[in-house]
CHARMM internal coordinates of N, CA and C (Angstrom, degrees):
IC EDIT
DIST 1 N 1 CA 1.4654
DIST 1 CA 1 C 1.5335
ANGL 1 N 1 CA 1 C 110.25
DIST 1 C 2 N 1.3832
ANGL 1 CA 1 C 2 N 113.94
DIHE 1 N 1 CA 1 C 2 N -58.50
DIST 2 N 2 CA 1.7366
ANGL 1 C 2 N 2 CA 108.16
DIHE 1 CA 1 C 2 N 2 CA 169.50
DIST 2 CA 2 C 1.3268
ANGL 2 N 2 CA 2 C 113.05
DIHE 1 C 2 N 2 CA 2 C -59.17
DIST 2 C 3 N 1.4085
ANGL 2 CA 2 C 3 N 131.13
DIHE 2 N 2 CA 2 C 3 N -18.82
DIST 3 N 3 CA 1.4324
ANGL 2 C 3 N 3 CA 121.77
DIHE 2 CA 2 C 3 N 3 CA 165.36
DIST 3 CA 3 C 1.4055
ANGL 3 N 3 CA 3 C 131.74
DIHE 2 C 3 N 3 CA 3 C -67.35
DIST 3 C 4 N 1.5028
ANGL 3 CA 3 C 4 N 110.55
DIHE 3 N 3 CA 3 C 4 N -27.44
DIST 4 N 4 CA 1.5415
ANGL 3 C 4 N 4 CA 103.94
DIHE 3 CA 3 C 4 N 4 CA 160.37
DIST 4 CA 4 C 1.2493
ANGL 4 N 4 CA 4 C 107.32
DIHE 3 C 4 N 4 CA 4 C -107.24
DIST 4 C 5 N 1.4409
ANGL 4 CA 4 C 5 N 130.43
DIHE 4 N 4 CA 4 C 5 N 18.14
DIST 5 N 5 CA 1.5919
ANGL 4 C 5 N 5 CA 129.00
DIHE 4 CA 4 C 5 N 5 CA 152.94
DIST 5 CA 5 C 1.5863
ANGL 5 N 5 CA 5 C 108.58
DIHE 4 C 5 N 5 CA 5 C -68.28
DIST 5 C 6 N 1.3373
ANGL 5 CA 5 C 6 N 129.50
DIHE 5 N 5 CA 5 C 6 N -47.51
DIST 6 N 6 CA 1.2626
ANGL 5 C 6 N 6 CA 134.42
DIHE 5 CA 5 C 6 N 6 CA 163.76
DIST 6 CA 6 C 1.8475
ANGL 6 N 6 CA 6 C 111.15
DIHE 5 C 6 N 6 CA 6 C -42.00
DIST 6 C 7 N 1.1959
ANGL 6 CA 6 C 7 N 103.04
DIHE 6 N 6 CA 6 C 7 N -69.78
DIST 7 N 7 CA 1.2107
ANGL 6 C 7 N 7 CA 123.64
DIHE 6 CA 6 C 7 N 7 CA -165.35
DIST 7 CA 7 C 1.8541
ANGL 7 N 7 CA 7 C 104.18
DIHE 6 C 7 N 7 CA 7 C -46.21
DIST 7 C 8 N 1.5916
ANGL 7 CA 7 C 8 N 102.00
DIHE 7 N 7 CA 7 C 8 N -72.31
DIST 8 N 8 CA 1.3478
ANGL 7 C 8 N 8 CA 78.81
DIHE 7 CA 7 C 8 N 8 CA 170.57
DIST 8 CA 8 C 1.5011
ANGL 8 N 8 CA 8 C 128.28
DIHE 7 C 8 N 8 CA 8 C -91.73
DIST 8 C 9 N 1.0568
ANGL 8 CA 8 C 9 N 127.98
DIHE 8 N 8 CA 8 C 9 N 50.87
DIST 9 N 9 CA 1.2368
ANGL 8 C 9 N 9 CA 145.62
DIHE 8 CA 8 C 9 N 9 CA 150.23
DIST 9 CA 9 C 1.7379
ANGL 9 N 9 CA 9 C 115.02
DIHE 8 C 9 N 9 CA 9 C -97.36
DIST 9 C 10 N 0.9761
ANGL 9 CA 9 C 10 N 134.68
DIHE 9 N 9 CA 9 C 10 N -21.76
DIST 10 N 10 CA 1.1080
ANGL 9 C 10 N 10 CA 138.42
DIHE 9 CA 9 C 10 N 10 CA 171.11
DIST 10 CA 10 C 1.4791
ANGL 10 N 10 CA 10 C 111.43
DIHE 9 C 10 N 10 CA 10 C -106.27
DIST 10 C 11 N 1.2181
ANGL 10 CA 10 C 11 N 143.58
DIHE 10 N 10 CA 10 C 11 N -5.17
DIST 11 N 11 CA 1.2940
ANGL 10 C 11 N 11 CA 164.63
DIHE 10 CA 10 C 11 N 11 CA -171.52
DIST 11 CA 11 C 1.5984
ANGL 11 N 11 CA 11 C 96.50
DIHE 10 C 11 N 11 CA 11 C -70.44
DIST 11 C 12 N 1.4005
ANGL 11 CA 11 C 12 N 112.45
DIHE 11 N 11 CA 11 C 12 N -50.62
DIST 12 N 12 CA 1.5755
ANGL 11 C 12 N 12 CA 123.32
DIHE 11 CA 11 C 12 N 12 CA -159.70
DIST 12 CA 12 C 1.4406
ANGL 12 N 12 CA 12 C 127.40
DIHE 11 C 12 N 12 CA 12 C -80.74
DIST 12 C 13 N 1.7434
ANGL 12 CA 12 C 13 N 93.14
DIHE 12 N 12 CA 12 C 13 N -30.93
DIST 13 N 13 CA 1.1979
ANGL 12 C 13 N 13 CA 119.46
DIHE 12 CA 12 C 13 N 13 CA 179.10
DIST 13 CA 13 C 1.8715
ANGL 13 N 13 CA 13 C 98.02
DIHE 12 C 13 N 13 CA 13 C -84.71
DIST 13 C 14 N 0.7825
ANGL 13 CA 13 C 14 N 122.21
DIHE 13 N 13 CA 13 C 14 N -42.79
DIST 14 N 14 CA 1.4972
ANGL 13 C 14 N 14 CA 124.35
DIHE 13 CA 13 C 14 N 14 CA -167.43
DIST 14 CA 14 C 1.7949
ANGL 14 N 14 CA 14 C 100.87
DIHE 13 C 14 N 14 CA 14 C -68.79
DIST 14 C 15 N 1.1396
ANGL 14 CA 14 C 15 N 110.61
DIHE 14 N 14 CA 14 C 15 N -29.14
DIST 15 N 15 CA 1.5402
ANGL 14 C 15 N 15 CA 129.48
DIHE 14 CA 14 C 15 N 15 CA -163.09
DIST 15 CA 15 C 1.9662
ANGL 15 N 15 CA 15 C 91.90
DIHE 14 C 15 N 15 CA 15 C -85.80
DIST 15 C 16 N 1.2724
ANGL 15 CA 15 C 16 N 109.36
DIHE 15 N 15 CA 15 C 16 N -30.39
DIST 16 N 16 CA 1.7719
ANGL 15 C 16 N 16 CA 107.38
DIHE 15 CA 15 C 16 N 16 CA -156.36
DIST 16 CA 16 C 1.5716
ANGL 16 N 16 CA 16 C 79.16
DIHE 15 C 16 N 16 CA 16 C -88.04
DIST 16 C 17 N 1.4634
ANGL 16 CA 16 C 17 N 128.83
DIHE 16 N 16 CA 16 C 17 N -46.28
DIST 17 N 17 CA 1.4272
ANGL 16 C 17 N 17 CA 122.20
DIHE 16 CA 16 C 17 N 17 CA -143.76
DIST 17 CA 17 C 1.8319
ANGL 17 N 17 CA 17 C 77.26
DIHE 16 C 17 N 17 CA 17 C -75.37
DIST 17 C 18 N 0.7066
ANGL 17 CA 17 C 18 N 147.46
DIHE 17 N 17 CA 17 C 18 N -51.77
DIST 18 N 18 CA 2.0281
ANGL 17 C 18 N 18 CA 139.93
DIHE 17 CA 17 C 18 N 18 CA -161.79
DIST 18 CA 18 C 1.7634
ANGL 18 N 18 CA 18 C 101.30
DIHE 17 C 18 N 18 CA 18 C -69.31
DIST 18 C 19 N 1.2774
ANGL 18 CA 18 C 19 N 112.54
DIHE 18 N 18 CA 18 C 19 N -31.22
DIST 19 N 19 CA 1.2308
ANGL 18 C 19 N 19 CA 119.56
DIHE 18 CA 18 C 19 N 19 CA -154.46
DIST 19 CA 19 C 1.7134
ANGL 19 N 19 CA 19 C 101.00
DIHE 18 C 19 N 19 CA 19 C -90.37
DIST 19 C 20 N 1.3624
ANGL 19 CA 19 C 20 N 109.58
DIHE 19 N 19 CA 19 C 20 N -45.75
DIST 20 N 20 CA 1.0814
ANGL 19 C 20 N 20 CA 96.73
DIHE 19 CA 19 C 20 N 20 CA 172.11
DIST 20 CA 20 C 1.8788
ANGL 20 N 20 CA 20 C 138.30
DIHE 19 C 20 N 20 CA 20 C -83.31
DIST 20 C 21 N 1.2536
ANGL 20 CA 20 C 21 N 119.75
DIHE 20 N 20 CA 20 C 21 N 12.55
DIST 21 N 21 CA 1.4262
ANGL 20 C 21 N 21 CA 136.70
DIHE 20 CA 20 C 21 N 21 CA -161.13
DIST 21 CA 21 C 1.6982
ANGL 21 N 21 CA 21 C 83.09
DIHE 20 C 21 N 21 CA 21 C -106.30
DIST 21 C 22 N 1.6671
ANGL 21 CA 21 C 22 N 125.20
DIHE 21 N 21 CA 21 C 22 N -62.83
DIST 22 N 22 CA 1.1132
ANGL 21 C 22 N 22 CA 136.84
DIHE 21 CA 21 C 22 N 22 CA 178.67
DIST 22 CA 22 C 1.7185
ANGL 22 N 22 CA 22 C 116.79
DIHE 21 C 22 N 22 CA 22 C -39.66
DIST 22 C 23 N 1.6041
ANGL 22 CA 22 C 23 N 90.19
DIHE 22 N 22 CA 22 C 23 N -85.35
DIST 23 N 23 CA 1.4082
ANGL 22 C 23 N 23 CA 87.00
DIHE 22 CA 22 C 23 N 23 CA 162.43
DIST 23 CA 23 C 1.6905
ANGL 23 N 23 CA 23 C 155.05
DIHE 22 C 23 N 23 CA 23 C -6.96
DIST 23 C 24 N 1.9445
ANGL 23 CA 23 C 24 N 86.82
DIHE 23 N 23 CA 23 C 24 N -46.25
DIST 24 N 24 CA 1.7763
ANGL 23 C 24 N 24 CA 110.36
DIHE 23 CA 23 C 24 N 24 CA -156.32
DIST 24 CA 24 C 1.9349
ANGL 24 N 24 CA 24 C 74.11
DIHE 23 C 24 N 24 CA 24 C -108.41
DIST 24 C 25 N 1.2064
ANGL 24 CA 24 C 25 N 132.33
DIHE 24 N 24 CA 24 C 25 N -21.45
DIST 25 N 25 CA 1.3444
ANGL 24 C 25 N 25 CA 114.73
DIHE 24 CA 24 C 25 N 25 CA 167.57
DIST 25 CA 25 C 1.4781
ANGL 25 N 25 CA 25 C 121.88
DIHE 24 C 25 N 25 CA 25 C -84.06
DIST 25 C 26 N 1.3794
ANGL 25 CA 25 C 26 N 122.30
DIHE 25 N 25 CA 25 C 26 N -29.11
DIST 26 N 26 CA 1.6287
ANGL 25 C 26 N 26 CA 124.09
DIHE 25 CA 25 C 26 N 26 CA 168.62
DIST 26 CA 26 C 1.6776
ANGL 26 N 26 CA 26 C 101.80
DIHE 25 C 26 N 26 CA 26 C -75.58
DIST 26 C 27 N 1.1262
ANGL 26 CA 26 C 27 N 112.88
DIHE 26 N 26 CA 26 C 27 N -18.75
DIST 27 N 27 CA 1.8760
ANGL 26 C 27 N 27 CA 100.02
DIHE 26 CA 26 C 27 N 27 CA 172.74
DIST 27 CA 27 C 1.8855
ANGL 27 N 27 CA 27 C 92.73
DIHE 26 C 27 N 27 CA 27 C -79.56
DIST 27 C 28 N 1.3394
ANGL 27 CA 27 C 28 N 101.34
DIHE 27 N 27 CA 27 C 28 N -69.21
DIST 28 N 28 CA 1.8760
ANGL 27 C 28 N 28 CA 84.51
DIHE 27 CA 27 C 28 N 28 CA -176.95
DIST 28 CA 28 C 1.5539
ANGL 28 N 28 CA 28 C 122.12
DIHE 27 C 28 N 28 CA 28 C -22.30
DIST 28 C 29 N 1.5078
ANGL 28 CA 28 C 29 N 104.13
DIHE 28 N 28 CA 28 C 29 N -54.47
DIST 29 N 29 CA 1.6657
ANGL 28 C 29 N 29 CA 106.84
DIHE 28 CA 28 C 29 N 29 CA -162.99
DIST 29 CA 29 C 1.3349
ANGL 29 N 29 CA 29 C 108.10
DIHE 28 C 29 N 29 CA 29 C -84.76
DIST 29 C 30 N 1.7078
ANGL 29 CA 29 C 30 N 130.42
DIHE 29 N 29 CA 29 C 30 N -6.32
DIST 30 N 30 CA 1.5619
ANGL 29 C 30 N 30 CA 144.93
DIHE 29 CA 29 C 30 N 30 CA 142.82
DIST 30 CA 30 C 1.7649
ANGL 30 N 30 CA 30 C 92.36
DIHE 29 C 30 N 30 CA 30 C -35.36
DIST 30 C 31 N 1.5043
ANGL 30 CA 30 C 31 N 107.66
DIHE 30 N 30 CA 30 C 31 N -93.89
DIST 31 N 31 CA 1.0959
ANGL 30 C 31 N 31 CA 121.14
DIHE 30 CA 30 C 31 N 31 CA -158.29
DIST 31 CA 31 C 1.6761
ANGL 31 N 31 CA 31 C 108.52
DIHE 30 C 31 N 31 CA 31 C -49.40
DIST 31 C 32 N 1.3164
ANGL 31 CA 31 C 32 N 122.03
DIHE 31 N 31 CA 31 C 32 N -40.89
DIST 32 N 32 CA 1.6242
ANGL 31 C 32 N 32 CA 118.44
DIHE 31 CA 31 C 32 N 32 CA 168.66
DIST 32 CA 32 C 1.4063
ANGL 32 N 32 CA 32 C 123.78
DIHE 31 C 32 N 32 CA 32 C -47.48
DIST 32 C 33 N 1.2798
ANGL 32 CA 32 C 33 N 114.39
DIHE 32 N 32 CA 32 C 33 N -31.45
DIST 33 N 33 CA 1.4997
ANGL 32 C 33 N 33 CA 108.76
DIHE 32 CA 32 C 33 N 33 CA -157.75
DIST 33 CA 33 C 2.3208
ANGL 33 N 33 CA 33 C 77.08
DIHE 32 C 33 N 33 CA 33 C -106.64
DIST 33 C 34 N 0.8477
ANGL 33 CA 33 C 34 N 111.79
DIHE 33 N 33 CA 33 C 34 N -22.32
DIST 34 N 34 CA 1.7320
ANGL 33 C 34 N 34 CA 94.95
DIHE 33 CA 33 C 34 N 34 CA 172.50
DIST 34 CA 34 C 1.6880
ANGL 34 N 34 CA 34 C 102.40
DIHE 33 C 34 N 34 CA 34 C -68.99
DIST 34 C 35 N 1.0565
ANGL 34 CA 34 C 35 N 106.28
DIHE 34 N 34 CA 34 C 35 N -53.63
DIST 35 N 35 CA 1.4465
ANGL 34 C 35 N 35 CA 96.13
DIHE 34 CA 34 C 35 N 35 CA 178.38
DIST 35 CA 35 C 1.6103
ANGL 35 N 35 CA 35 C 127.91
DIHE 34 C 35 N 35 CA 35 C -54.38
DIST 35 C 36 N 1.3738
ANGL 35 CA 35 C 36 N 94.04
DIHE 35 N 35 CA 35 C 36 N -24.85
DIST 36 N 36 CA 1.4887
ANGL 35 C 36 N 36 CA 107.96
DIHE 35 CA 35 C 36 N 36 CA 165.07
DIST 36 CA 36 C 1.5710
ANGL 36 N 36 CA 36 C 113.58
DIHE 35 C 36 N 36 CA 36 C -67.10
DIST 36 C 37 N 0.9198
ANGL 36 CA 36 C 37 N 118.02
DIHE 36 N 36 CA 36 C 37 N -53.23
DIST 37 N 37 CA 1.2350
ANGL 36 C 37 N 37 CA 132.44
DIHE 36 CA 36 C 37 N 37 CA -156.28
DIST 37 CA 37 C 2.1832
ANGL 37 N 37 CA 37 C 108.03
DIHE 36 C 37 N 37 CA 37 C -58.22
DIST 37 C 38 N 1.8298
ANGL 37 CA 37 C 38 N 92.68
DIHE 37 N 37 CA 37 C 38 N -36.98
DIST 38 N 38 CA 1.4398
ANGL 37 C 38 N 38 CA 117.28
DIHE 37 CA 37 C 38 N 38 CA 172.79
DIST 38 CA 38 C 1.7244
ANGL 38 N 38 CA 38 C 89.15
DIHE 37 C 38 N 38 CA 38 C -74.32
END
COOR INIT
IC SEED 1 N 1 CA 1 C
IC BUILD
């Protein structure tokens, strides 16, 4: 039971650190191609 208490407890965090680098780069290249678009 504490073994997948760990597990998904660290699941989320491992998921935010990929998720957020990605994320904040598909918003950049959002906002590039609008500016393009003007």
């Amino acid at each position: 039971m504490s073994e997948s208490k760990t597990t998904s407890a660290a699941a989320p965090s491992i998921f935010a650190k990929f998720f957020k680098p990605i994320s904040f780069f598909i918003h950049f290249i959002y906002q590039l191609s609008m500016i393009k678009s003007l």
